[in-house]
ROFI-126842 format. One record per residue (C-alpha): residue number from 1; chain; residue in three letters; x, y, z. Coordinates in Angstrom, 3 decimals, decimal comma, always signed. Layout:
BEGIN
resi; chain; resn; xx; yy; zz
NUM; A; ALA; X; Y; Z
...
END
This chain:
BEGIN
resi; chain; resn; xx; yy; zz
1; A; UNK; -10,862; -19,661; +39,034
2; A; UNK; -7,482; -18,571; +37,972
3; A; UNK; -7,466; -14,717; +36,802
4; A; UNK; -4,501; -13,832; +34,922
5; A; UNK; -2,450; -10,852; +36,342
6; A; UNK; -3,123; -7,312; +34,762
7; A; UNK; +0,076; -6,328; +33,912
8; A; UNK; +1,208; -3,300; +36,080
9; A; UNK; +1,864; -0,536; +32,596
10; A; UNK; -2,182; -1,390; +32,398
11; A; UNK; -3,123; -1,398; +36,221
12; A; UNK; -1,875; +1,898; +36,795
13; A; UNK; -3,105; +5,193; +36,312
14; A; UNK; -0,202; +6,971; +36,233
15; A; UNK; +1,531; +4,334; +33,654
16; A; UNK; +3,931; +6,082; +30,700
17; A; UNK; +2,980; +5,952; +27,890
18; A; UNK; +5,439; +5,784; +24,472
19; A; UNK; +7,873; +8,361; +23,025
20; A; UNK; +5,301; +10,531; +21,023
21; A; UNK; +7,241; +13,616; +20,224
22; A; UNK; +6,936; +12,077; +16,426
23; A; UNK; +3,598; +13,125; +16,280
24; A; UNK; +4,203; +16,636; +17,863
25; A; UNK; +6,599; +16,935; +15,257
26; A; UNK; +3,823; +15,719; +12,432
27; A; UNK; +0,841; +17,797; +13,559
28; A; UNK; +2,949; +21,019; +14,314
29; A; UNK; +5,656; +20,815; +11,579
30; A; UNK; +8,180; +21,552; +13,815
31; A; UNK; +11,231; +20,407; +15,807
32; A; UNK; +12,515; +21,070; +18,962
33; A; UNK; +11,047; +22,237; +22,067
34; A; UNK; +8,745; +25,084; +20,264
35; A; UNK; +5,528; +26,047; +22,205
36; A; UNK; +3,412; +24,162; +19,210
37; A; UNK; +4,868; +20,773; +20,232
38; A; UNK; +4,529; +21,608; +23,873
39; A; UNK; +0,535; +21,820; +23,398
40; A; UNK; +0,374; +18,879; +21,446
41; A; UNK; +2,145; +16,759; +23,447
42; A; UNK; +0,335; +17,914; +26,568
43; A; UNK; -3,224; +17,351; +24,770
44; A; UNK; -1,447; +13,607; +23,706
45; A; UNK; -0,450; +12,813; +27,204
46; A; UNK; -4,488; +13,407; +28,165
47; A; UNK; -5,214; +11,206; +25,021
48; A; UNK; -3,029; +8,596; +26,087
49; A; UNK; -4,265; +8,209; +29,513
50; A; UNK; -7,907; +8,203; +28,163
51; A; UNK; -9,327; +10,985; +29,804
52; A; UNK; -9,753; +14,481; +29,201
53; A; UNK; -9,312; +17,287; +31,281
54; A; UNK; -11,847; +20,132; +32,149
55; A; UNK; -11,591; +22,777; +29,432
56; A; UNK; -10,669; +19,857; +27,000
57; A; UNK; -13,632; +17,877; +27,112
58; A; UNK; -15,346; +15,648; +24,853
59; A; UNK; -18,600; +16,606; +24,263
60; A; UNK; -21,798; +13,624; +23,886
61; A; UNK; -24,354; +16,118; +21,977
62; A; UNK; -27,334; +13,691; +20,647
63; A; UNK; -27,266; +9,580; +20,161
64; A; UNK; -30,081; +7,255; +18,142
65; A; UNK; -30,354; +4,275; +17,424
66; A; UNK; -32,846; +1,871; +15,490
67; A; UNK; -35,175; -0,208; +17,152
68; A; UNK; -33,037; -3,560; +17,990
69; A; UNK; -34,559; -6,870; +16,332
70; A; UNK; -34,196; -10,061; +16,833
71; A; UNK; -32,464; -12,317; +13,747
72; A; UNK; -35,030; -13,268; +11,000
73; A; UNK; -37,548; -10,496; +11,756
74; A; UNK; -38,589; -7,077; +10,494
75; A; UNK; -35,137; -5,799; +9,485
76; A; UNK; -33,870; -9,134; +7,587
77; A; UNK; -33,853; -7,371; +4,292
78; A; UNK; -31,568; -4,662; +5,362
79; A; UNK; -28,072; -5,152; +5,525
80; A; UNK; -25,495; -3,631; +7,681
81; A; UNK; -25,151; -0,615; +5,992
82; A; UNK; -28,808; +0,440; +4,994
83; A; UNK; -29,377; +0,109; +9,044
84; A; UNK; -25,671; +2,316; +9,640
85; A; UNK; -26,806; +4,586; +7,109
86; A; UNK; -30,578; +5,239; +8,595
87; A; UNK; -29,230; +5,458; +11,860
88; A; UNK; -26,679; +8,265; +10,575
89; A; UNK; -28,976; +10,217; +8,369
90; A; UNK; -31,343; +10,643; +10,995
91; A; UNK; -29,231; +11,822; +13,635
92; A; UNK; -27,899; +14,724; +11,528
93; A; UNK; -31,086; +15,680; +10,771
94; A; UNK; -32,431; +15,558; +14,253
95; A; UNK; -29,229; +16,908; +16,322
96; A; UNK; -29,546; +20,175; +13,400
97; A; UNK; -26,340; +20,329; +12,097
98; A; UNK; -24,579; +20,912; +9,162
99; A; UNK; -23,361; +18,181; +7,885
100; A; UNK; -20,397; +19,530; +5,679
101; A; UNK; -18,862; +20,469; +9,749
102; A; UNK; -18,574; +17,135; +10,255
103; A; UNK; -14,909; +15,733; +9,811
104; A; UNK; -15,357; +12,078; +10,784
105; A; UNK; -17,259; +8,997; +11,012
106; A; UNK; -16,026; +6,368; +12,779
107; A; UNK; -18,179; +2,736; +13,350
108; A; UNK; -17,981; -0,198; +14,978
109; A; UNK; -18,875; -3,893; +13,602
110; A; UNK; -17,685; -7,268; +14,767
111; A; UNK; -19,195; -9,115; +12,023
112; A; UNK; -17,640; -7,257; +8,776
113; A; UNK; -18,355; -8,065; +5,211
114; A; UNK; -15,909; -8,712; +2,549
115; A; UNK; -17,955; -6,474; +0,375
116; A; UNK; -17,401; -3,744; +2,958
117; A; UNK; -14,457; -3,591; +4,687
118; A; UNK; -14,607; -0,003; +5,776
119; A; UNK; -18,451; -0,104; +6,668
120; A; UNK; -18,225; +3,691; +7,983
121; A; UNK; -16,637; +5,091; +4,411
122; A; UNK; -20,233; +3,507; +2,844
123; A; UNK; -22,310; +4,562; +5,652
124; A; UNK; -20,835; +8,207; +4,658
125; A; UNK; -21,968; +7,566; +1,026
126; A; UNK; -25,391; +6,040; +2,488
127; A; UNK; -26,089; +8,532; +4,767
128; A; UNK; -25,496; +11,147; +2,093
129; A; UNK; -22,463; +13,186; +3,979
130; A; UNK; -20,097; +14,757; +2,045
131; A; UNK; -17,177; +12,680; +0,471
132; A; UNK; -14,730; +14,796; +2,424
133; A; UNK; -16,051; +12,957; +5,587
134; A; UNK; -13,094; +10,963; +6,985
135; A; UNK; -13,868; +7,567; +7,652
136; A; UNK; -12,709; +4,491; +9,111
137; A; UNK; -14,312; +1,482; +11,369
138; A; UNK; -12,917; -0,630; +13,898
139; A; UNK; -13,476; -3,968; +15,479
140; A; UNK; -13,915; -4,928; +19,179
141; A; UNK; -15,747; -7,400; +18,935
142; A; UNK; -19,096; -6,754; +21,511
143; A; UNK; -17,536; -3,555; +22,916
144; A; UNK; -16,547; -1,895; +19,172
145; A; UNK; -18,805; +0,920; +19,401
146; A; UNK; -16,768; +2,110; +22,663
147; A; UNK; -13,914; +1,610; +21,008
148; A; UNK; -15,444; +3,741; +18,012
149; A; UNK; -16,572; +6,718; +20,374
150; A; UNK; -12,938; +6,459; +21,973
151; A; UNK; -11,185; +6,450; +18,995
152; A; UNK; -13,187; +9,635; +18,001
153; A; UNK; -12,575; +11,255; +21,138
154; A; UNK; -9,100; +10,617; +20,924
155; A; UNK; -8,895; +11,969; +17,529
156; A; UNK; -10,428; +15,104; +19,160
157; A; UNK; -8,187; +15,486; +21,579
158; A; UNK; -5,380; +15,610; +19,363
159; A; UNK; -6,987; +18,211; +17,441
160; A; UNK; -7,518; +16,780; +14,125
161; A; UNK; -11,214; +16,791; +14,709
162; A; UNK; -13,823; +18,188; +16,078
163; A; UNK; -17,192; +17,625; +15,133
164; A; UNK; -17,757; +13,622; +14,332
165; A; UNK; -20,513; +10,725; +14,360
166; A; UNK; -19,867; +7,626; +15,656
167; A; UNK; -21,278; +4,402; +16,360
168; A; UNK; -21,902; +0,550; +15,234
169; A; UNK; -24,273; -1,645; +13,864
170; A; UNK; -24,411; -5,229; +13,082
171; A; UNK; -26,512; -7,911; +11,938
172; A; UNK; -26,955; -11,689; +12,809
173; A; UNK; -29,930; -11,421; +9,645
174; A; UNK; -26,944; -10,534; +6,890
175; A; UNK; -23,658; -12,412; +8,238
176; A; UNK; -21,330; -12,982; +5,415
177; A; UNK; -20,927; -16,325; +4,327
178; A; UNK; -18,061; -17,512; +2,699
179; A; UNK; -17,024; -21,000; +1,389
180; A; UNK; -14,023; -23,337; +2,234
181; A; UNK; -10,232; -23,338; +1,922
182; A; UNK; -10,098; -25,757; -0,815
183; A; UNK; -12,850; -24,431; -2,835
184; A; UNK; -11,501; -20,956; -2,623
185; A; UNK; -8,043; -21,996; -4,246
186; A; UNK; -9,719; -24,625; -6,924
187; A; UNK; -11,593; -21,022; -7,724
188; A; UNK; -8,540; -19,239; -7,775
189; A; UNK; -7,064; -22,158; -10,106
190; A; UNK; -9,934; -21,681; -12,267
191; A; UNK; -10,040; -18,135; -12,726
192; A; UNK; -6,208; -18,311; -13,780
193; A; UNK; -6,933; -21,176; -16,329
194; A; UNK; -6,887; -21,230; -20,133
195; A; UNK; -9,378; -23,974; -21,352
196; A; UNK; -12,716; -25,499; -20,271
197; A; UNK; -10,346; -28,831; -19,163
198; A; UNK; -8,406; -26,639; -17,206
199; A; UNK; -11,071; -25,190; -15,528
200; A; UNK; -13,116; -28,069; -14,487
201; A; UNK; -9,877; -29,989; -13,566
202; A; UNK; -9,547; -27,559; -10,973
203; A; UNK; -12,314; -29,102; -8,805
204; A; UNK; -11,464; -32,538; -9,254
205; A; UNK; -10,440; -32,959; -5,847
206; A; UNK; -13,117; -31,631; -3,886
207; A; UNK; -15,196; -33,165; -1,434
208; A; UNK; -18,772; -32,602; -1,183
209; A; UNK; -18,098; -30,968; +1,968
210; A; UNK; -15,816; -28,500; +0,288
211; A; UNK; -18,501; -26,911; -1,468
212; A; UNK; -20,095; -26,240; +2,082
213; A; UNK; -20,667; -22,648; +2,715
214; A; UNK; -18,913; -21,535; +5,912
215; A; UNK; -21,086; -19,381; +8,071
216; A; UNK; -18,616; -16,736; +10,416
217; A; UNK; -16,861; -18,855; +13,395
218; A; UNK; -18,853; -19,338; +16,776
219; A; UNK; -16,072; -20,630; +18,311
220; A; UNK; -13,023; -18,327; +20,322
221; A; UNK; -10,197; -19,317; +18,048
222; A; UNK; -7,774; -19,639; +20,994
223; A; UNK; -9,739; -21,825; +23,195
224; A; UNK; -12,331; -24,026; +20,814
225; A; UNK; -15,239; -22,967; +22,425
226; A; UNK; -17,800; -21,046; +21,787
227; A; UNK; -18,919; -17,889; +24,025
228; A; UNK; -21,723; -19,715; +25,948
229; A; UNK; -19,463; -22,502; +26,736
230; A; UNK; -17,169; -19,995; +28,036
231; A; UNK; -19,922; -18,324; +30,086
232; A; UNK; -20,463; -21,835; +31,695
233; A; UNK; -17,252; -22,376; +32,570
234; A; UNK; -17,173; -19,232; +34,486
235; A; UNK; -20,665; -19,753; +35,772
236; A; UNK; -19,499; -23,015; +37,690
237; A; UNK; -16,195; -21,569; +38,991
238; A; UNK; -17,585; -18,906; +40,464
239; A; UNK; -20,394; -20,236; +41,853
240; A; UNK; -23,051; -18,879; +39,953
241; A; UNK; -26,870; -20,554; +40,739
242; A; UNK; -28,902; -21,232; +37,875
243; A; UNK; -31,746; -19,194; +39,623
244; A; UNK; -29,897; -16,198; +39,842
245; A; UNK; -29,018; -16,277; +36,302
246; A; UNK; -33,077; -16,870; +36,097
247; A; UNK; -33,793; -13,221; +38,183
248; A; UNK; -31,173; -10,958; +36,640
249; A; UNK; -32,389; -12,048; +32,853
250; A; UNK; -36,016; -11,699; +34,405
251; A; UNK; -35,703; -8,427; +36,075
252; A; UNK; -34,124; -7,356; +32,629
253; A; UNK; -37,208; -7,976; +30,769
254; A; UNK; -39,108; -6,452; +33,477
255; A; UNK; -37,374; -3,584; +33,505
256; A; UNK; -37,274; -2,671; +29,711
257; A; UNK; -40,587; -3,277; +29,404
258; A; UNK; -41,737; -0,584; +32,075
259; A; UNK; -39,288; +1,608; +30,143
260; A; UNK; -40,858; +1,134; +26,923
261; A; UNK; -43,807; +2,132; +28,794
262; A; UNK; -43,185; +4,751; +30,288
263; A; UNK; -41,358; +6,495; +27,259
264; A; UNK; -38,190; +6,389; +28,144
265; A; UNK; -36,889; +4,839; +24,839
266; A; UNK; -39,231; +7,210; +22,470
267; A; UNK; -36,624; +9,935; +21,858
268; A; UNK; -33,639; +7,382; +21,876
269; A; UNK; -34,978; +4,903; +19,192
270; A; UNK; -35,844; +5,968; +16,099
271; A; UNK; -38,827; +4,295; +13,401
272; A; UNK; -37,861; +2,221; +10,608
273; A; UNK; -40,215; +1,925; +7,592
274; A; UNK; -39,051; -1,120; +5,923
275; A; UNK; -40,547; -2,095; +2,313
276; A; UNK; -43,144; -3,499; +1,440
277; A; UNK; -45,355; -3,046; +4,339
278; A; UNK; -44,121; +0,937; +4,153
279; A; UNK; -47,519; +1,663; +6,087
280; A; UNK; -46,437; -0,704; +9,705
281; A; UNK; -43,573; +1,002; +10,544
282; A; UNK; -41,262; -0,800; +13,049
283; A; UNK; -40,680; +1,377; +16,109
284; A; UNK; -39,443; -0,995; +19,089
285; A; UNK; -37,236; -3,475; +20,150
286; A; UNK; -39,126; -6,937; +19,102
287; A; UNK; -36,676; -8,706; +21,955
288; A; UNK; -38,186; -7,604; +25,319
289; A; UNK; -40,856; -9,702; +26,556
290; A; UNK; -44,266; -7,592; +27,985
291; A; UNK; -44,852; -10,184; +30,442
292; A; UNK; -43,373; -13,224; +31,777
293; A; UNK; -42,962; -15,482; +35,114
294; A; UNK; -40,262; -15,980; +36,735
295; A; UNK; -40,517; -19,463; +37,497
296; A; UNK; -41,141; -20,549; +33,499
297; A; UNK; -37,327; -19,847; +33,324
298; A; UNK; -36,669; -22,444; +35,409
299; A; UNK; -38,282; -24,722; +32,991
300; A; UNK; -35,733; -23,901; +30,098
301; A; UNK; -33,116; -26,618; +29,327
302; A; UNK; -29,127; -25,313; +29,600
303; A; UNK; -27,816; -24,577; +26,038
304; A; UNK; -24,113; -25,406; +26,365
305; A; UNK; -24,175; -28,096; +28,858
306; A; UNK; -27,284; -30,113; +28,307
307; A; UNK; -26,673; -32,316; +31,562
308; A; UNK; -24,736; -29,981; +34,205
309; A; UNK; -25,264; -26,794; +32,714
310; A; UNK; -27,147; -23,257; +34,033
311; A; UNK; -26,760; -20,944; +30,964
312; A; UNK; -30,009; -20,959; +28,996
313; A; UNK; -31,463; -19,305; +26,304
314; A; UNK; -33,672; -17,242; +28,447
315; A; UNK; -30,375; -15,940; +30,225
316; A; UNK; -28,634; -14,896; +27,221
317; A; UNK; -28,712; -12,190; +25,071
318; A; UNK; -30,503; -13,129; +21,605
319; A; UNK; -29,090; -12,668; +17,646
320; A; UNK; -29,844; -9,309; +16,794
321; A; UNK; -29,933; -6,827; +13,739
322; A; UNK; -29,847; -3,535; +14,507
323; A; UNK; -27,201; +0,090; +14,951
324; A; UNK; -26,785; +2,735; +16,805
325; A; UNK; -25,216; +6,382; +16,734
326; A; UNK; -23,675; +9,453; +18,544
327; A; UNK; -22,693; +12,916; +17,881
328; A; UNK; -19,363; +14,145; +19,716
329; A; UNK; -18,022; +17,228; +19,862
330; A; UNK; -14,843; +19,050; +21,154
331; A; UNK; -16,094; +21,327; +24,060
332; A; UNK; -14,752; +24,655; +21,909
333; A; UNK; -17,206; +23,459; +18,891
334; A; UNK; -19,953; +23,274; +21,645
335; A; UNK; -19,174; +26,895; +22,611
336; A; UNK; -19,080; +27,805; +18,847
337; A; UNK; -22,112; +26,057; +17,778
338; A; UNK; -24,016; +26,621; +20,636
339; A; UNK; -25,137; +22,821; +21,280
340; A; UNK; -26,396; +21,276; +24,349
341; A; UNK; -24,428; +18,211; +25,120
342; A; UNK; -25,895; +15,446; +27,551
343; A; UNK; -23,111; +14,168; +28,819
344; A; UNK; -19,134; +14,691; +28,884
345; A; UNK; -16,668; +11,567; +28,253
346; A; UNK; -14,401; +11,927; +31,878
347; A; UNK; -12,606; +8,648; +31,051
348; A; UNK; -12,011; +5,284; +29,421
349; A; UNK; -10,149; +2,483; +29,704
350; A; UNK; -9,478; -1,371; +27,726
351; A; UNK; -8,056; -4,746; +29,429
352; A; UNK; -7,179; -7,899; +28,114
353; A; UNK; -6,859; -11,228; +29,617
354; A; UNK; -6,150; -14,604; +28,936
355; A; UNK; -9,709; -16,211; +27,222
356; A; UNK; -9,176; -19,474; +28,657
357; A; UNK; -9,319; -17,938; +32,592
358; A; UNK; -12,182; -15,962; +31,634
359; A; UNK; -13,415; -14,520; +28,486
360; A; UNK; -16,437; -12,233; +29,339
361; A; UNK; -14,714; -10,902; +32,659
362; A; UNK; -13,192; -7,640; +30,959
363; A; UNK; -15,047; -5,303; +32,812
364; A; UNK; -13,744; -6,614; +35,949
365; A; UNK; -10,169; -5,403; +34,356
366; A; UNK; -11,497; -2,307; +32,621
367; A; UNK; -13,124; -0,886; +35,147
368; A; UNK; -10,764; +0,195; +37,337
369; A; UNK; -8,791; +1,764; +34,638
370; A; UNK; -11,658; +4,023; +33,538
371; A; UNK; -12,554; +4,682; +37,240
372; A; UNK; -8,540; +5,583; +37,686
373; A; UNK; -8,293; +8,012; +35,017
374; A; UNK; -11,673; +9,944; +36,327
375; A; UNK; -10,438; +10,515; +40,067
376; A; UNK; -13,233; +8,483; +40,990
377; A; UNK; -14,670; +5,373; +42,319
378; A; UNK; -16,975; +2,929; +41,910
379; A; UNK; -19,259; +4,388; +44,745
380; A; UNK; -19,247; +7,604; +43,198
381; A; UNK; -21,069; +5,946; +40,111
382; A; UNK; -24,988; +6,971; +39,891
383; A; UNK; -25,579; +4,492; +37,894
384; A; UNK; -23,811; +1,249; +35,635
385; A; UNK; -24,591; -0,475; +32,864
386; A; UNK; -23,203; -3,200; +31,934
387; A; UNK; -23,587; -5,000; +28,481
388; A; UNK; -25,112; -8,468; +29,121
389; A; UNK; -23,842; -10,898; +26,886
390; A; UNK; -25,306; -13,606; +29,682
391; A; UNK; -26,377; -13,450; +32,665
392; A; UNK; -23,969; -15,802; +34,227
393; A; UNK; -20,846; -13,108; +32,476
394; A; UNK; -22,512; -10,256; +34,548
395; A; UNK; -22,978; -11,987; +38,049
396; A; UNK; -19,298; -13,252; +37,165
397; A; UNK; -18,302; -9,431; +37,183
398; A; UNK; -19,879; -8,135; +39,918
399; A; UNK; -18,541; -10,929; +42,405
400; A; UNK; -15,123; -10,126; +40,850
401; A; UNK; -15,548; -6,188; +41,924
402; A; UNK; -16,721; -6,419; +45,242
403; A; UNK; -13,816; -9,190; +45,659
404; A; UNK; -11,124; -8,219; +47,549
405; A; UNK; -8,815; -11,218; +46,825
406; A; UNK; -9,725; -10,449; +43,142
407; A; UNK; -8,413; -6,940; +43,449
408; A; UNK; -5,186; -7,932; +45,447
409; A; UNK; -4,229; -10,977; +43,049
410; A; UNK; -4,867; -10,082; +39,772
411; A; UNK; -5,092; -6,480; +39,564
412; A; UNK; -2,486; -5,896; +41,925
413; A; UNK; -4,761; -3,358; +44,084
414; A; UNK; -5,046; -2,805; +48,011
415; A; UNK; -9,050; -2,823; +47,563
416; A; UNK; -11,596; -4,137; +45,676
417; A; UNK; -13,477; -2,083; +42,754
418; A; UNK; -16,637; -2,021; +44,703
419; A; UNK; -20,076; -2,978; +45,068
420; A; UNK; -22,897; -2,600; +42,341
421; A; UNK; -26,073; -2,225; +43,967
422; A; UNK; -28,869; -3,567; +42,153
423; A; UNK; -30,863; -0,407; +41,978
424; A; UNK; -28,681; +1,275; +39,742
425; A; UNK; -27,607; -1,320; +37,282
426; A; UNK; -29,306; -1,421; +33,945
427; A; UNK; -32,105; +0,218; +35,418
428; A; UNK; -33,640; +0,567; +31,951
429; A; UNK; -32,938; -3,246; +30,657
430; A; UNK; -30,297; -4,559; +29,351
431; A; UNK; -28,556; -6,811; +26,280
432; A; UNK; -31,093; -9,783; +27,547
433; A; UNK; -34,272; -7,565; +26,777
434; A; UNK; -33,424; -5,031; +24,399
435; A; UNK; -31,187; -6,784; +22,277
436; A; UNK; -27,620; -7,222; +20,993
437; A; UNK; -26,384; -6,281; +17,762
438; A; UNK; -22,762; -6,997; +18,497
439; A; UNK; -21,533; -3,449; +17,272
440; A; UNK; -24,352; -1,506; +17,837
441; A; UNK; -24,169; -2,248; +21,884
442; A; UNK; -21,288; -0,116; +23,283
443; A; UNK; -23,609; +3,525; +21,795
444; A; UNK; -26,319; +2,161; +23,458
445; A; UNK; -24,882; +1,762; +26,367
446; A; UNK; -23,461; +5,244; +26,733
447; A; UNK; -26,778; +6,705; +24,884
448; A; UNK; -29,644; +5,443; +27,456
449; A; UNK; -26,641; +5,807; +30,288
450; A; UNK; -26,268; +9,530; +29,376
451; A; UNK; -30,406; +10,267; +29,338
452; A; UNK; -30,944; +8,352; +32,651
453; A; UNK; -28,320; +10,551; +34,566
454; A; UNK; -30,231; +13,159; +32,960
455; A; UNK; -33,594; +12,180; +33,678
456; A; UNK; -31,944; +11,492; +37,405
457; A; UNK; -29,884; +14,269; +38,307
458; A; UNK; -26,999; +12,110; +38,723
459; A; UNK; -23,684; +13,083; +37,772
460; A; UNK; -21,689; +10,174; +37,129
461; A; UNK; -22,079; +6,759; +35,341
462; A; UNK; -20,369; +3,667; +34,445
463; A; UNK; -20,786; +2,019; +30,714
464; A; UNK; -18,875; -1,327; +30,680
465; A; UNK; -18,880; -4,295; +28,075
466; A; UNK; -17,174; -7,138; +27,531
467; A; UNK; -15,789; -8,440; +24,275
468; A; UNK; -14,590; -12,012; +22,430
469; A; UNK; -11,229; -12,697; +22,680
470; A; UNK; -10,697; -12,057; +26,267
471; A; UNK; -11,133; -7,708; +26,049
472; A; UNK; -13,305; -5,367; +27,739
473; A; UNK; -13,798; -1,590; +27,768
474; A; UNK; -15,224; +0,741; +30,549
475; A; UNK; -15,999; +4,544; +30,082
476; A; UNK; -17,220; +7,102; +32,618
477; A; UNK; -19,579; +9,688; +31,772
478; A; UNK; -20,200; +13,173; +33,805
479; A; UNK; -23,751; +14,505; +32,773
480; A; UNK; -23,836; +17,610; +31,250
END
């Protein structure tokens, strides 16, 4: 397969980053080498590399998130920003604190709505937070979530805030719809014209299929395929079996499952009560499968490639509605507040390659950058978890870290990333059980990775995702 070079300002560690004396010069309000601008451009430079030093940490205090469920089920009544605005509300409540201390709100979603651009300003309003709550959201596709808790912690750093909720939430249940170029501007032409003639000569030109509604795009705009086909692709350059594909999704039922079992999701996933049937509350993930066999996957026909293909729908993560939520915290307002953080953020990092060589290998190129920034390597990881978008994307990744030839031609490193061993990699499930709300994904990730390290005694752990478009995003936790 050919892997696009990571360009050497984003391989390396140590790589400069701009001229940001501007924004010394903005937050202090003054010029000149004064000892104001010397702090701020020294807590900057951390911010920049994305890490943060001891003494300057980012706190991860409390996380939630709804029960995840699948497209067309229990939550297909809510929309995006009743399930943001649960998820929020109950996490203040439950983490205790005041709410007019927090400064900022920043969400992920990949599929936003016209009627709500800034999803996190209405969660704010939903969640009942004061209207002095900065607010913004961002979009990284699978992985916006990280990008949201980055983003915050980054914001943190710089000292603007220190006390913020973040998070994402999505769902495949409320997708916004919209309707055609040419119908669009015969409804603009309409709208601007005088008489009923006018109006209805607007539409004389339309097609019937013009007055098709057009459902949000499945396919990669670059490329022309859509994400499966992309995980296909990948699948047969690399070698991936069909039957392997078949045991990872398989173990990842198995393995949520026991979790929900043995409790391990109780304090992580909160209950929805959803009208009308207010007395059936819905309190787990509707995804993960209590039992199965192994060898009924093999009977499952390939999705994207009918006659040659190995990606099924067993082996892929499933339409999901669902969101997800985390307090951070600078490590002074820890001392000041007296809360008990679960984890630390050490370190993140974002890559971006080419979609056409490989769209869903991003943590094979964010890794390293996270793991960089830390001081620390892959074998110093407790544990990993890594989003599974399909199975086929994840085996893809792992053969690309413990490839040397991998390392030394595209990322331009002496080793390889390392090996994953199977024991600690989504030891608790992952996408392919539990569920994938596109922007909810990335808080879950770093919210069951920080309670397992816990629950462990570990100290370290990797949360990686990939993301459409050819991105991915990696962040390394230290347990608290």
């Amino acid at each position: 397969m050919g892997w696009p070079r990571l360009p050497q300002a984003l391989g390396c560690a140590k790589a400069q980053g701009p001229n940001l004396s501007f924004l010394a010069v903005f937050l202090t309000g003054r010029r000149g080498r004064s000892k104001g601008r010397a702090m701020t451009i020294a807590r900057t430079r951390r911010w920049n590399a994305g890490s943060a030093d001891a003494g300057d940490r980012i706190a991860l205090v409390a996380g939630l998130r709804t029960p995840f469920m699948r497209q067309g089920t229990a939550f297909k009544d809510l929309s995006p920003v009743d399930l943001g605005s649960l998820v929020v509300r109950e996490l203040v409540a439950r983490a205790d604190v005041d709410p007019r201390a927090l400064s900022l709100l920043v969400f992920g979603q990949a599929v936003p709505s016209p009627r709500t651009p800034n999803i996190a300003r209405e969660i704010v309003f939903g969640a009942s937070l004061p209207d002095t709550t900065d607010a913004f959201t961002v979009v990284r596709a699978c992985a916006s979530s990280l990008q949201a808790t980055t983003s915050a912690a980054e914001a943190i750093l710089t000292g603007a805030h220190d006390l913020a909720i973040v998070g994402g939430v999505d769902s495949a249940s409320d997708v916004p719809v919209t309707v055609s170029r040419p119908l669009a501007t015969a409804l603009a032409s309409a709208s601007r014209a005088r008489s009923l003639t006018d109006k209805a000569r607007s539409f004389a030109h339309l097609s019937a299929r013009d007055l098709l509604p057009v459902p949000p795009a499945l396919r990669e705009a670059s490329t022309g395929l859509t994400m499966g086909e992309h995980a296909e692709r990948m699948a047969k350059d690399m070698g991936i079996s069909r039957r392997s594909q078949d045991e990872l999704a398989h173990r990842s039922h198995v393995r949520a499952s026991a979790a929900w079992e043995r409790g391990v999701y109780d304090d992580e996933v909160m209950r929805v009560v959803t009208p009308p049937a207010e007395d059936r509350p819905t309190v787990r993930d509707n995804v993960v499968r209590k039992s199965g066999d192994l060898d009924a996957y093999a009977k499952l026909p390939p999705v994207f490639d009918p006659e040659h293909g190995t990606v099924t729908a067993a082996s892929s993560s499933a339409l999901t509605d669902g969101a997800s939520a985390l307090l951070l915290a600078s490590e002074a307002k820890v001392k000041e507040l007296g809360l008990r953080p679960i984890a630390w953020l050490r370190s993140w990092g974002y890559a971006a390659l080419s979609p056409a060589e490989g769209l869903l290998m991003g943590p094979a190129y964010a890794t390293p950058l996270a793991l960089d920034r830390a001081g620390v390597t892959l074998a110093d990881m407790d544990l990993v978890e890594m989003h599974e978008a399909f199975a086929a994307q994840v085996l893809c990744n792992i053969q690309a870290f413990t490839s040397r030839r991998f390392a030394e031609e595209k990322l331009g490193r002496a080793t390889r990333i390392g090996e994953v061993d199977e024991a600690r990699l989504n030891v608790n499930g992952g996408s392919i059980a539990l569920g994938h709300p596109f922007g909810a994904t990335g808080a879950r990730l770093l919210l069951g990775l920080a309670h397992e390290l816990r629950r462990r005694g570990g100290k370290l752990g990797l949360a990686t995702a990939c993301a459409a478009g050819g991105l991915g995003g990696s962040v390394v936790l230290e347990a608290a």
